[in-house]
N, C-alpha and C positions, 0 to 999 in steps of 0.2 A: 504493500500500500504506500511505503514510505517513497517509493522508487517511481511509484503513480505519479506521486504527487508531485517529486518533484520535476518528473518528464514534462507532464503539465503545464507548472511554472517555466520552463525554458521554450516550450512553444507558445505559451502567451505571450511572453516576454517578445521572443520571434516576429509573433503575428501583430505586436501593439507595436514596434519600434516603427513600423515605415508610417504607423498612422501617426505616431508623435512626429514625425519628422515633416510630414505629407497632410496636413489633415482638411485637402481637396475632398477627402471623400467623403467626411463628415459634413462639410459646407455641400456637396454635391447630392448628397442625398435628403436635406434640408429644402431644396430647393421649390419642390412640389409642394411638401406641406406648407411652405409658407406663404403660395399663392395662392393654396386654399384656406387657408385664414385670412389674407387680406380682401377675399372677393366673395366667400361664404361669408364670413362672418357678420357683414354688414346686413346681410338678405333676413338674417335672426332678430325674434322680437327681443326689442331694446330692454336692458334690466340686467338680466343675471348670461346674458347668450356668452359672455366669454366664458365663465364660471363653467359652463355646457360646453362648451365648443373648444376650448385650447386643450380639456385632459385626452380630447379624441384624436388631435392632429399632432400629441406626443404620442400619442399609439399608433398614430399613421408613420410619424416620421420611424417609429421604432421597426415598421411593418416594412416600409422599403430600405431601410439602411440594411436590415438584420435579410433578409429575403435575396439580397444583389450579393450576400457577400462571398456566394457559393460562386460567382464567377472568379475573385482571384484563386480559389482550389483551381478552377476549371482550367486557367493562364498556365499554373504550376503541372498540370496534368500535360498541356500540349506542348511543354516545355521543354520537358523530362526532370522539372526539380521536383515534383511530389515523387515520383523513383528512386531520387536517391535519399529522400527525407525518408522509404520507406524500407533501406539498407542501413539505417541509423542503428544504434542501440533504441532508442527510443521506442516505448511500448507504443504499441498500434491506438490504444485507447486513447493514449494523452494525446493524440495527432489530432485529434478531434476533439475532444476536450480543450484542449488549450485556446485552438481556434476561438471554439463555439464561446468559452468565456471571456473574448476580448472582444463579443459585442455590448459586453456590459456597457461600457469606456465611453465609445464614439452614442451612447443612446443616452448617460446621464448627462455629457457636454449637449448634446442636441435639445435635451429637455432645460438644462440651465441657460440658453443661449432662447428658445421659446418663452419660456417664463419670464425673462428682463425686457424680451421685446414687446410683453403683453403688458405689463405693471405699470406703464404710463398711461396707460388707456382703461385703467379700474378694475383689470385681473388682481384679485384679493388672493394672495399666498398663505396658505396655513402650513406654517413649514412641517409640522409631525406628517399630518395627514400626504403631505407632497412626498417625505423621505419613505414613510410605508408605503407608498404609490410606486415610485420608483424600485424599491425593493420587490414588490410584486411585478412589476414589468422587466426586473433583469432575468427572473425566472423565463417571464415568456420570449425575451431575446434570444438566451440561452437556446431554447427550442427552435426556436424561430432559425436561429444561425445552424444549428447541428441539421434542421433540414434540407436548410439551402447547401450545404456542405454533401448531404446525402445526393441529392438530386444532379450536383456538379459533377459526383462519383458516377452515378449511372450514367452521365453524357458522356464522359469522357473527349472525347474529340468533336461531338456534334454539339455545336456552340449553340444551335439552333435550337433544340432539343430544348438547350437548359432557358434561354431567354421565352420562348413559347409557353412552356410550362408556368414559368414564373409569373408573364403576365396576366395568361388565364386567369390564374389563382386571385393574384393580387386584388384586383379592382370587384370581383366579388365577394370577397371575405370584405373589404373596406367597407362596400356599400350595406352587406348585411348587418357588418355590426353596428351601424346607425352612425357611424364617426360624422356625417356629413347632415345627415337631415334624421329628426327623428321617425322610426319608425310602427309606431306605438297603435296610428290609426289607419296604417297599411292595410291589404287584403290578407287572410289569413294565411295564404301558402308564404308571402314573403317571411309574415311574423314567425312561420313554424322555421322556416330554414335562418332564422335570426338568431332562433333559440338552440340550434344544433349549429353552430356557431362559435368557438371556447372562446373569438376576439370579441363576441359583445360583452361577455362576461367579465371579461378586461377591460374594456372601454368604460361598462357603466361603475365598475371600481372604481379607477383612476378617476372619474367624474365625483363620487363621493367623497373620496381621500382626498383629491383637493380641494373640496368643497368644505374641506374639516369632517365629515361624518366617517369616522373612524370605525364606532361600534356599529356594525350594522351587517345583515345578512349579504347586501349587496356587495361588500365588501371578501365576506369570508368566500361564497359564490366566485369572484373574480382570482382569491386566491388561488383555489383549487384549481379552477382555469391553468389558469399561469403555469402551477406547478403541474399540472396535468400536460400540458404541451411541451415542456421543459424535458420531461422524463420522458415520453416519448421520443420529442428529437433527439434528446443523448441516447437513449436504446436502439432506435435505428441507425441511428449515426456513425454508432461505435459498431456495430454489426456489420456496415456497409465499410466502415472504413476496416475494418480486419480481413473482410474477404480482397479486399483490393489488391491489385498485383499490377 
């Protein structure tokens, strides 16, 4: 375990140094959410809409930073550096592991960097409820990244394969989990596929937890989520990245 962990640590370390050096990709993948908050958010009845609207489009921005990041695997695959990362001592798990937890990083700078840009326009911070918010969303990064990570493995050289995939996904998971417009007095089939869904469950957390409501089912609900997609993408991930050759 001891030998996990610290394999781990040296592929984090790995996979965080070109974003400290680089951090194009953090400004780059900010880029969307922030034109949808400057051109949603105005369309929201006046009052509490940021309160509503900013904990969604740090779940978006976590949705596409965390989602894209399986294409640098995919770079090192057509390369041949993920071949020789996989002649390393290095255990096969922490390859992914280490990865998948340096999307923590570039998702709490995205969230701090949202939040200061909203606070002059009467986005109210309750820091408790914002740091548990974020703590439930690093879980779902976590996941988030170990399956984009998965899905760069199964493309291997078809680049197309992997971008395809990922947009499909993308913009339906966004849309169902309400990030953009509520979906509450929808027709039933949207609400049922809203509810089968683990990112609503996320989104309406993040919504309470900034909102300061802490104690609340909404809350525990978004946890499970989180951790529920976490542990999947590390169990497939690491499965996917062991059979790799």
């Amino acid at each position: 375990m001891s030998s996990l962990v610290t394999d781990t640590r040296v592929v984090f370390s790995r996979e965080l140094r070109p974003v400290l050096r680089s951090p194009f990709s953090i400004v780059f993948s900010m880029v969307q959410p922030l034109f949808f908050l400057a051109l949603f958010a105005p369309l929201l009845p006046e009052g509490s809409s940021l309160q509503w609207f900013v904990p969604g489009i740090i779940v978006m921005s976590c949705l596409f930073g965390s989602s894209m990041t399986g294409s640098n695997l995919l770079y090192e695959i057509q390369t041949g550096s993920h071949e020789r990362m996989l002649v390393t001592p290095l255990r096969r798990p922490a390859l992914l592991i280490g990865r998948a937890l340096k999307e923590i990083v570039p998702m709490i700078a995205q969230a701090a960097v949202i939040v200061l840009a909203c606070l002059p326009f009467g986005f109210r911070l309750h820091l408790t409820g914002a740091v548990l918010g974020l703590l439930i969303l690093a879980g779902f990064c976590v996941g988030l990244g170990a399956l984009s990570y998965t899905l760069a493995l199964a493309s291997k050289n078809q680049e197309w394969l992997f971008w395809t995939v990922q947009q499909t996904l993308l913009f339906p998971l966004l849309l169902l989990a309400g990030v953009l417009l509520p979906i509450d007095n929808g027709p039933g089939w949207l609400r049922l596929l809203s509810q089968i869904n683990p990112m609503t469950y996320v989104v309406n957390a993040e919504r309470a937890l900034f909102d300061g409501d802490i104690w609340s089912r909404t809350t525990v609900y978004g946890l499970i989520a989180a951790a529920g997609v976490g542990l999947l993408g590390l169990f497939v991930g690491v499965r996917a990245m062991q059979r790799s050759d």
